[in-house]
N, C-alpha and C positions, 0 to 999 in steps of 0.2 A: 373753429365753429362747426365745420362739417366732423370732424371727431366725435365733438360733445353730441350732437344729433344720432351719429349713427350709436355712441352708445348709451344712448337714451333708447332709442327705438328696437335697435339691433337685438337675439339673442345673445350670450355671450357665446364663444366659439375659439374653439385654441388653432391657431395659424403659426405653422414652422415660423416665418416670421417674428412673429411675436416673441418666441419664445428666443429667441438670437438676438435679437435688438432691442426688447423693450420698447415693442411699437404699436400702436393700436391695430384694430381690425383691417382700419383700410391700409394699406399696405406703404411704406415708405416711399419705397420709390415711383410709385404711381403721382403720392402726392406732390414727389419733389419737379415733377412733370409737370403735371395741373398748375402748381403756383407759380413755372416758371413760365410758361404759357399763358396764365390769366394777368403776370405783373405786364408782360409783353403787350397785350391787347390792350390794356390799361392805357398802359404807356403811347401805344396808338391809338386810343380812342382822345385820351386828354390832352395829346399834344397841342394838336391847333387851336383846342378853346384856348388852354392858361397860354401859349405864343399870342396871338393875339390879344392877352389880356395884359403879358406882361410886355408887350410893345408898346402898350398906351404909357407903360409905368416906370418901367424900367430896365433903360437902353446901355447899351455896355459904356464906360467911358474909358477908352484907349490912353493908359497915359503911364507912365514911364520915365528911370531918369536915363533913360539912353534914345537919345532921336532919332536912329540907325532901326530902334526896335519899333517906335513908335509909327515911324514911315512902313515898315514892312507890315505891321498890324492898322494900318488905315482905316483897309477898308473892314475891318472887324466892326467899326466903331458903330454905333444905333442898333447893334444886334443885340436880343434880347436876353438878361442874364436871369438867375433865376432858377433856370431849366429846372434844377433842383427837387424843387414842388412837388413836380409833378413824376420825377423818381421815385421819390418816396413816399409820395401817396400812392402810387402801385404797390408797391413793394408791403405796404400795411395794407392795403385791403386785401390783396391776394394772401397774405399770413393771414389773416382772420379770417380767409374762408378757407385755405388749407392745413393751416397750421393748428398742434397740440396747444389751447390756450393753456394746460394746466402744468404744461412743461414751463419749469421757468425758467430754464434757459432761452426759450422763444420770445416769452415775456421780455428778459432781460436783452433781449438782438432789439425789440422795438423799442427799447428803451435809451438805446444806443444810440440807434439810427433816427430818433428824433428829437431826441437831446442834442445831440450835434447839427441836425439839420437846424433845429433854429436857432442856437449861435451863428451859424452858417448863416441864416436867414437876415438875422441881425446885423450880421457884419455886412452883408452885401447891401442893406435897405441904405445902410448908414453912411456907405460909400456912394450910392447914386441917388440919394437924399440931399447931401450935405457938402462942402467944399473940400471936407475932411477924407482923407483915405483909409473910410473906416474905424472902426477900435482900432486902439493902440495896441502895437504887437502883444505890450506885459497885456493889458486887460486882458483880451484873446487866448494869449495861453495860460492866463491865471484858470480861465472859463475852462479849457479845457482839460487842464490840471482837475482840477475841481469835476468836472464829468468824469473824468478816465475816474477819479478817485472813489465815486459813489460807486460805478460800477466794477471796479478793482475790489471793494467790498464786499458786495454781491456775490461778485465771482468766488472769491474766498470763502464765504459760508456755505455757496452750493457747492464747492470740491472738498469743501474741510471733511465727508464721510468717504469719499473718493479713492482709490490707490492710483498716488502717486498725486493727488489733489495740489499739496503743498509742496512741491517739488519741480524742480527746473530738468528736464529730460531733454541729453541730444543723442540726437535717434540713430545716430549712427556709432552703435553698440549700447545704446538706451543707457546710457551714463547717465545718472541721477542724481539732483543736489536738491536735498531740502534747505528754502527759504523762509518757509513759515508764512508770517506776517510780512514779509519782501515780497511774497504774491502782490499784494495793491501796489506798491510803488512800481515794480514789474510790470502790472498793467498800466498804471500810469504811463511808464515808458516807451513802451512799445504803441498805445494806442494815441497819443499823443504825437508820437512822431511819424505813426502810418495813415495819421487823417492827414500830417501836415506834407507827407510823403507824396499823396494822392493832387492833393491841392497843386504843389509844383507843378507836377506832373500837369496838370490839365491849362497847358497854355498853346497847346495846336488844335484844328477845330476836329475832333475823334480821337484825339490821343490817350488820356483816360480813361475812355470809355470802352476802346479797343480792347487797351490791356488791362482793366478791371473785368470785364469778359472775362480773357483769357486764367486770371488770379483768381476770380470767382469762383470757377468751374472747378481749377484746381479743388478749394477749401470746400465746394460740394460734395468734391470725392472721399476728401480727409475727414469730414464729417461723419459722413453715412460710414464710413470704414471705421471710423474710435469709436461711433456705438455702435457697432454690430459686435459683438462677442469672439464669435466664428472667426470670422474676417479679421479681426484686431490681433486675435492671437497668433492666427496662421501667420500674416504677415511683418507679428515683431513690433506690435505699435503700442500706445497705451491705449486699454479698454478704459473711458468713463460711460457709462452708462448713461442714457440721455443726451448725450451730442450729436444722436442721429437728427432727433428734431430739429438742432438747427440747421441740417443739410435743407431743409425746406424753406430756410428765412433766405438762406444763402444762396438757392435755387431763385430763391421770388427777386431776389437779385439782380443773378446776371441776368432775367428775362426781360427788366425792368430796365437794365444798363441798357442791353440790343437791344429795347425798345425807343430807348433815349437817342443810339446813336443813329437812327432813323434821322433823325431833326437833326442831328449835332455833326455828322458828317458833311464835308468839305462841298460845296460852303455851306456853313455853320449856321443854319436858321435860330438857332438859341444855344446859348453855355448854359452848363450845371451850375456856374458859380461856386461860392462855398458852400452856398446849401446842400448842393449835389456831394463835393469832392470832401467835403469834412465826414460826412453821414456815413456814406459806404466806404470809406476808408476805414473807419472807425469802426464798422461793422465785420471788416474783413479780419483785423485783426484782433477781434473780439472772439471770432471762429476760433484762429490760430491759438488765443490764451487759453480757450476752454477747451483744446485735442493737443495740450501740449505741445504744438507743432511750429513753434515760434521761429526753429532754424529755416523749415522750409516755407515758414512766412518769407525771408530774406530771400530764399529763391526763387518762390513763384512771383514774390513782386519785386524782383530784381530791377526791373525797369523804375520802379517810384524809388529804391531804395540810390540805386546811381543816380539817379536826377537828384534827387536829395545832394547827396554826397558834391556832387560839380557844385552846388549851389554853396554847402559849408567849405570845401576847399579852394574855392574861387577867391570867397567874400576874407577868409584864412590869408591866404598866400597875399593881395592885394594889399592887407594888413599893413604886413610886415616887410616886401619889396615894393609896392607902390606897381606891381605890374600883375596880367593876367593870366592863368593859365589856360586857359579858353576863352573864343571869343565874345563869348554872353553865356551868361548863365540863367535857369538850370543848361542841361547841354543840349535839347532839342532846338534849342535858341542858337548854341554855335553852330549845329549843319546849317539853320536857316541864312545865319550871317553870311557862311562859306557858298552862298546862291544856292545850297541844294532845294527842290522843289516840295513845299510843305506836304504835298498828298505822299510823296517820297517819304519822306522823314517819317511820318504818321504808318505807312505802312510797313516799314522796315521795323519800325518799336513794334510793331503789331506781331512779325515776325516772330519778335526775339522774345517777346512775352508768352508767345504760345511755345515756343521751346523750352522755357527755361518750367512752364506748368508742367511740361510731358516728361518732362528732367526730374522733376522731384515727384512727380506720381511713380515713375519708373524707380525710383530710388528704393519707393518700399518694400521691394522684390530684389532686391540687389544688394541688401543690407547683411 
């Protein structure tokens, strides 16, 4: 919105910038600031209305088939879920007052991130609604199938003029495989698995939230770095043109996330639910499809991708021996089991999330 203002009002006027990024007058990374700072205030201004509103409406209900898990998450229980809402209502009002509306890639980040937040929403109403746990898994990932795939389409007609648009790139010696029309199922794949990635992940109170920070930040940088021109080519990466802007959705983000984990840190005044953990999930790896960066997707959110993986080799291996390879799954559930103390566990992830981001930013210099 402020874009369209300034160049409504503005003379026109050429800025090195511009001319490198394909950015408007106000300059990129000022706004990647501003919106991650106004989703932040946001985020702290509507905390304690919608807590309190969704305390009257909708209180966690702890339940579980393992009673070991359900005892140690006790006292979780009447704490308000939800959180979600109010994520991503930052995150969209700070894009609409910093963000390129005529970029449609920015379009397409809000289109993500609220398309998945009310399946999220849905699912969560339906679970402390009804006796039921929820949609059923098929409905759930049919819904998301079906999102990745609208916007898997999208994505493919704004890269189809692109170099390297329709192409699979691992960046480590930029090995390139055109898949065509496998772009949408590709994003299907990946965004699909990294909302359901995230969700895992968000079963300690600041655990998601930490390292979605952390993964955030990272795809902030990959952003602004695939549309900057300059910067893309110096350091080996693919240049699309227009992926700077979403450095500013992905910014309004993580300001958005640390604003959330304000409430959601230990003890846990409100969870994101699925509203939260489907939305920016899905957005993070929305970044990753449109800067080609799908490998160092796997690295900077190595933490959701492991949690994931205990969760499929667990339920896998139980199968077919009838026994466990850890003691609960995802695996922040096994430290918990082994006594370690949950702010422990929470900040140790937190750790390894911020190394494994400085890991793959560092890569693009060392390629």
């Amino acid at each position: 919105m402020l874009v369209w203002l300034l160049d409504w009002f503005a003379p026109l006027q050429e800025q090195i910038e511009v001319h490198s990024t394909g950015d408007s007058r106000v300059y990129l990374t000022a706004r990647i600031a501003a919106a991650s700072v106004t989703a932040f205030l946001m985020c702290i201004l509507l905390g304690p209305v919608v807590i309190r509103w969704l305390k009257s409406r909708f209180q966690e209900k702890i339940k579980s088939d393992s009673d070991r898990l359900n005892e140690l998450h006790a006292n979780k229980s009447s704490t308000p879920t939800m959180g979600g809402i109010f994520i991503v209502s930052s995150i969209v009002i700070s894009v609409l007052i910093w963000g390129n509306l005529s970029s449609s890639l920015v379009l397409l980040g809000l289109f993500t991130l609220t398309s998945f937040a009310l399946l999220g929403a849905f699912d969560d109403w339906v679970k402390l609604k009804s006796v039921h746990n929820g949609i059923t898994v098929r409905q759930k990932f049919f819904i998301q199938c079906a999102l990745a795939f609208i916007i898997g389409l999208f994505l493919y007609w704004e890269l189809e003029n692109q170099p390297l648009g329709h192409e699979l790139v691992w960046p480590f010696g930029n090995i390139t495989v055109w898949i065509g029309f496998g772009l949408i199922i590709w994003s299907v794949f990946i965004m699909v698995g990294f909302s359901n990635a995230v969700n895992l992940t968000d079963g300690l109170d600041g655990l998601a939230c930490g390292c979605m920070i952390f993964s955030g930040a990272g795809f902030v940088v990959l952003t602004y770095l695939s549309g900057h021109k300059i910067l893309a080519e110096y350091l080996s990466i693919p240049y699309l043109p227009g992926t700077g802007e979403l450095s500013v959705v992905m910014g309004a983000m993580v300001g958005a996330v640390l604003g959330f984990l304000w409430f959601n840190c230990h003890p846990a005044q409100v969870f994101m639910g699925d509203t939260g953990a489907l939305s920016i999930g899905a957005l993070l790896s929305l970044s990753a499809l449109a800067t080609k960066q799908e490998v160092l997707l796997v690295i900077v959110g190595g933490v959701f991708v492991v949690e994931t993986l205990s969760v499929i080799f667990q339920v896998g291996w139980f199968k077919m021996t009838g026994n466990r390879i850890i003691a609960c799954s995802p695996l922040h559930n096994h430290f918990l089991f082994k006594g370690q103390n949950e702010m422990k566990i929470v900040v140790r992830f937190w750790i390894v999330s911020a190394l494994l981001a400085l890991i793959a930013v560092a890569s693009l210099k060392i390629r």
